[in-house]
Phi, psi and omega in degrees: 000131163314148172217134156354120161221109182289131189232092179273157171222153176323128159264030160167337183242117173251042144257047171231345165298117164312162168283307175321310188291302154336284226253005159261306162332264251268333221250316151339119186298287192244145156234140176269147193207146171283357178215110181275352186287278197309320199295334205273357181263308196306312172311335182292331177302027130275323211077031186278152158189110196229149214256114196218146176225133196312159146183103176226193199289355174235020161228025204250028170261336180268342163227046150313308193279000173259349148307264200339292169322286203290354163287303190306315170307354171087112186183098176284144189244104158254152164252160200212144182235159185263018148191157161090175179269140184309137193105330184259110198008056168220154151325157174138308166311323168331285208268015179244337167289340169277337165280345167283318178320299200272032182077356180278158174272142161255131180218135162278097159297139184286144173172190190319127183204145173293334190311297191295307156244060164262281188309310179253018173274344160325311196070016161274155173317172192198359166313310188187137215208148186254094156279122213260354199055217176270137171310146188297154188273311201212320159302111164109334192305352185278303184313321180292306180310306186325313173308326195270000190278345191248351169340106157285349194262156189281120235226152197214162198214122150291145138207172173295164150279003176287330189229022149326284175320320183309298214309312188293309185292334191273011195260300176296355187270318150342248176305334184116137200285331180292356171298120205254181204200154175215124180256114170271124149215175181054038156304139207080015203215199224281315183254054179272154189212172177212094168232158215237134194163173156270172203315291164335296207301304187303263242292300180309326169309304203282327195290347200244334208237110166301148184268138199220146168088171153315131193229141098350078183246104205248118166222149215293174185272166185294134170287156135288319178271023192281330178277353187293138181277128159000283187323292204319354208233006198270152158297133191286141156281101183358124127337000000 
């Protein structure tokens, strides 16, 4: 039986692509890609030459079900984002919730995702972590953060670089400016950088370092004990 095959590609160094992943691009009947421009440069860097059709967020409600039919009809399928993994704030839930509907198989391969080393390159915990993707651009967004202030798990956000500065402030107008943070960015790629601080510290980097590349933003979880007086943290003395 045919099957879905979810594919992450490089988010920036494409000697982070698998062999696995490799030998499915080439073993594929068809692959969808959100950007079919982008997909078509990591293939030629493969040596690939493969039949590709878009699917991405503002058509992939109009062909789930016409993928779907051509899995069921026996036609293997990948799917691809144009970096990272398909699903992780990219397409890919849609058309993967209709092959489950319909009984088609789905197999994921493990592979590139930003999330993961942005979180443990933080040096924050990383035992468990709240991921948030991007924050709503205008409806809610005050609100969802307010919700997250009391998060204890550590918690990482996508953002633009247009709004990285909004974003570290609107984190401290929250949370508190003292709230420490690791904003990542261009991970994998020539000018990856990580900095570190508390929120005031970061928001003054970007405001003096324009911010450029893809971002990360991991910031630690809420303390409880943070508000606490000293004394409050000394050991009971033996009975």
């Amino acid at each position: 039986m045919a099957k879905l095959y979810i594919v992450p590609t490089p988010i920036g160094n494409l000697e982070d692509i698998t062999l696995r992943a490799i030998n499915v691009l080439r073993e594929v009947d068809f692959i969808l890609a959100e950007d079919t421009r982008t997909t078509s440069h990591l293939l030629r860097h493969l040596g690939i030459e493969k039949p590709m059709h878009s699917h991405h967020k503002f058509n992939e409600h109009a062909t789930v079900s016409r993928v779907a039919d051509s899995i069921a009809a026996g036609r293997n399928v990948a799917l691809v984002s144009d970096a990272g993994t398909p699903g992780i704030s990219d397409p890919g839930f849609l058309l993967v919730r209709k092959c489950v509907e319909e009984g088609i198989e789905v197999e994921t391969l493990p592979g590139a995702t930003a999330l993961i080393p942005a979180v443990v390159q933080s040096g924050f915990p990383c035992d468990r972590f709240c991921f948030e993707g991007f924050l709503p651009q205008k409806k809610g967004r005050m609100k969802r953060i307010t919700e997250l202030s009391t998060e204890p798990r550590t918690m990482i956000f996508y953002e633009s670089p247009y709004r990285v500065v909004k974003c570290l402030e609107q984190l401290g107008e929250v949370m508190g400016t003292e709230r420490r943070v690791a904003v990542v960015r261009e991970i994998t790629k020539k000018f990856e950088q990580t900095v570190r601080g508390t929120i005031s510290e970061v928001t003054a980097h970007f405001k003096s370092h324009e911010p450029k590349g893809e971002f990360v933003i991991v910031v630690e979880g809420y303390d409880a004990k943070a508000g606490r007086t000293a004394g409050d943290d000394e050991p009971e003395e033996d009975e």
